[in-house]
C-alpha positions in Angstrom: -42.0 60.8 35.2 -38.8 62.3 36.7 -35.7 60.3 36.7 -35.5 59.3 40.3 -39.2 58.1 39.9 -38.1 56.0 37.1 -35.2 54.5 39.3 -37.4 54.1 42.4 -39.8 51.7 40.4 -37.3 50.2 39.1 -36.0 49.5 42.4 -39.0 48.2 43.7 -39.6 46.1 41.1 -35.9 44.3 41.4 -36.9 44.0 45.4 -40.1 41.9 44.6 -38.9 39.7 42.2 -36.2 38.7 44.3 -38.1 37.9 47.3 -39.7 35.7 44.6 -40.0 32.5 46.5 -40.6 30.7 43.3 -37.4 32.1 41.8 -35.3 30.8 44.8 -37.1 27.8 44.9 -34.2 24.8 44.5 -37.1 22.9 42.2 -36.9 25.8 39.9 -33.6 26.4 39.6 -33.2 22.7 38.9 -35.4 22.9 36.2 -33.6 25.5 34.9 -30.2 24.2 34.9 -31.5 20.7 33.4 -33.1 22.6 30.3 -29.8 24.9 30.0 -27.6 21.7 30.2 -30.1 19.8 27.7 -29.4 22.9 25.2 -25.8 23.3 25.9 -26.2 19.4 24.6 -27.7 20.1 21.5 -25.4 22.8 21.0 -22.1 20.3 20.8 -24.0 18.2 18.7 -23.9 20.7 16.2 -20.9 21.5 16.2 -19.3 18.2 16.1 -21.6 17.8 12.6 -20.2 21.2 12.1 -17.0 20.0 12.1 -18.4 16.8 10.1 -19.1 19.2 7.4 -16.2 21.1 7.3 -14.4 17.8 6.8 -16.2 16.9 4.0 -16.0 20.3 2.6 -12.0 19.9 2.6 -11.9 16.6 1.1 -14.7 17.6 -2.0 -13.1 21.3 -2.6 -9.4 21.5 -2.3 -9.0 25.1 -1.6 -5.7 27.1 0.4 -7.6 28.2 3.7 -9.0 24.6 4.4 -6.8 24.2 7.7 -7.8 27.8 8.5 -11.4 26.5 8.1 -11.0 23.0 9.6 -9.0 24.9 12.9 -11.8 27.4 13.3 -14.0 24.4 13.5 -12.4 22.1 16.0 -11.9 25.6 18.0 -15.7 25.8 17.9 -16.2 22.3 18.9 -13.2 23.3 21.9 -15.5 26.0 23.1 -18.5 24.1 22.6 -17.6 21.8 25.1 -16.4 24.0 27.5 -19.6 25.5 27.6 -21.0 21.8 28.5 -18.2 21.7 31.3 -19.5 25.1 32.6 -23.2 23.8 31.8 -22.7 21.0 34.5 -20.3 22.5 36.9 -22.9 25.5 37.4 
């Protein structure tokens, strides 16, 4: 298969699934951005016990890059939540 065959399929394909109605369909997409905001929610609840952990990593081993350790975690949990903000705003 040539090239420009390949690409012409291709094409065709990308045309039929976006005259998908089911892909357009508001019910769809709204069950799609409810299960993306559910796991965007499970997401910060990890890493807030993330940050839990580091927390009682620093306080049980007293070690020189705990701050390094404990900032990389609440920038985690930062971005974490940002990702919710997006989640919802979307």
């Amino acid at each position: 298969m040539l090239a420009s065959q390949v690409y012409a399929t291709s094409n065709q394909a990308i045309a039929q699934a976006s005259t998908n109605p089911l892909l357009s369909s508001p019910i769809f997409l709204g069950f799609i951005k409810f299960g993306l905001v559910i796991l965007g929610l499970i997401y910060l609840v990890y890493a807030v016990i993330l940050l839990r952990q580091i927390q009682m990593m620093n306080e049980t081993v007293k070690t020189s890059v705990a701050g390094t350790v404990f900032l990389m975690g609440v920038v985690h949990l930062g971005l974490a939540i940002l990702v919710v903000l997006y989640l919802l705003v979307m």
